[in-house]
N, C-alpha and C positions, 0 to 999 in steps of 0.2 A: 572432570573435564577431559582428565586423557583416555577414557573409556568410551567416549563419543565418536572419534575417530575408528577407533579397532571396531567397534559395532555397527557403523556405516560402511567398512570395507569387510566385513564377513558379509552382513547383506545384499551387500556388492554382487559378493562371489557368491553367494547363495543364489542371486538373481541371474548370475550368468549360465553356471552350471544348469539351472532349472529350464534357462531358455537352449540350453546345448540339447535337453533329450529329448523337450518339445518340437523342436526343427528336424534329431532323430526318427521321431515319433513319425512325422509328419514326410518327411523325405520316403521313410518305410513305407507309408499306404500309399505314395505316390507309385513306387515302384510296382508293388502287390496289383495294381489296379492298371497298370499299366498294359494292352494287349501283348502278346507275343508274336514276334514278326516271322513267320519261318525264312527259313537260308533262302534271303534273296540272290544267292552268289549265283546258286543252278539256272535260275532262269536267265541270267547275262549270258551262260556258256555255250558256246557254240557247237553244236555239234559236226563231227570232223573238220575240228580247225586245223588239224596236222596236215591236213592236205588244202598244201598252196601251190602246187605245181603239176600240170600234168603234161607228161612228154607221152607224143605219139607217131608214130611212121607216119609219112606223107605221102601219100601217091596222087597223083594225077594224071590219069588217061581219059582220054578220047571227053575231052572235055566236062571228066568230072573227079570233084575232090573226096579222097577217099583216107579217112584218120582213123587208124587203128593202135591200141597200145592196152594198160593194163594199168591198174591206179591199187595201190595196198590197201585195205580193206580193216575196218579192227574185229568183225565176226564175219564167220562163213557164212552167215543169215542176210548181211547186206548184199542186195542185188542192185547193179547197176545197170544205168540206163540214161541211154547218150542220145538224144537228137543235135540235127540242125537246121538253122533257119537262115536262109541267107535273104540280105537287107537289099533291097535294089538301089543301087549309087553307082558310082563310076572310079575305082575297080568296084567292085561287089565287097560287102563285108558276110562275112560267115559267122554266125555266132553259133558258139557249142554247148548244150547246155546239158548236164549232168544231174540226174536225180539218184537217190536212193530209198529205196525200198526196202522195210525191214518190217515185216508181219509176225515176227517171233516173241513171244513173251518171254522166253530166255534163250539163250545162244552163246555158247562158250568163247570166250576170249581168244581170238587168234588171228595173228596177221594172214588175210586174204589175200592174193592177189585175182583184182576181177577184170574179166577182158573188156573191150567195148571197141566196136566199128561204127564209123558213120559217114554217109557220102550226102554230098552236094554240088550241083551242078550249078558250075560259075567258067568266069575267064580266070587263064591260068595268075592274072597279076592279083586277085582275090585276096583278102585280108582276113585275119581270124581273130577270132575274141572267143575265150571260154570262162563261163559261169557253175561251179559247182555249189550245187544247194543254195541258189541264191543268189551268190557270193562271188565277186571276181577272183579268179586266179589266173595265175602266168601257165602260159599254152606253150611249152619246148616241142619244137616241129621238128622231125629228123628226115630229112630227104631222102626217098627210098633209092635203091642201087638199081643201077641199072638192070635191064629186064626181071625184077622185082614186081610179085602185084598183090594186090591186097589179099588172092585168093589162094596165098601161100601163109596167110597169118589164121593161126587155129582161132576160132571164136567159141567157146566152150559157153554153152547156153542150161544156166540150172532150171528144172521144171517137171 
């Protein structure tokens, strides 16, 4: 009679162990079978997120607005390009909107700086908004100096 117990708690543990490598077994082709999801991290990332701010001299003559400045660049293959569109309201809003162009299959790593000017004609109380790639960012405006004109700011044009 005391051999009934020892032999119901070995088949016990024979019966657990047995269902431990079936569940292994079985866990394993779940994985094996399972697709491979490539790095969804790239597709979230933005391209030129480093740039959240762009400061540009300000001129305004003879009733037009005229933003010149320079924004750092990560290859010399980026080419920049600035319009603007101004929104009819009352002041006027001016939006800036910044693209980039990059036709290079490879381009060596190196901080750029690229120029860009753009004019539009508004009243002088006019408001500004700028969009790079998309994407809103902060517009730092620097008041040009006195007898200052935009046709003192080099604009270096790659092509």
């Amino acid at each position: 009679m005391k051999q009934k117990p020892v032999v119901i708690a070995i088949a016990l543990f024979a019966v657990i162990v047995a269902g431990m490598f079936a569940f292994a077994y079985l866990k394993k082709n779940e994985v094996v079978n399972t697709p491979v999801v490539e790095n969804p991290s790239n597709e979230g990332e933005v391209k030129y997120a480093s740039i959240t701010r762009v400061t540009a001299k300000h001129y305004y003559i003879d009733g037009v607005h005229t933003l010149a400045g320079e924004i750092p660049m990560p290859t010399p293959c980026d080419l920049l390009e600035a319009e603007a569109l101004v929104r009819e309201s009352f002041p006027e809003q001016i939006a800036v909107s910044f693209t980039v162009v990059n036709n290079a299959e490879f381009c060596a790593e190196q901080i750029t700086m690229q120029r860009f000017m753009v004019s539009a004609a508004a009243s002088k109380d006019a408001t500004f908004s700028a969009m790079f790639m998309g994407r809103p960012v902060e517009l730092n405006l620097v008041p040009a100096g006195e007898g200052e004109s935009p046709d003192d700011f080099e604009l270096f044009i790659k092509g």
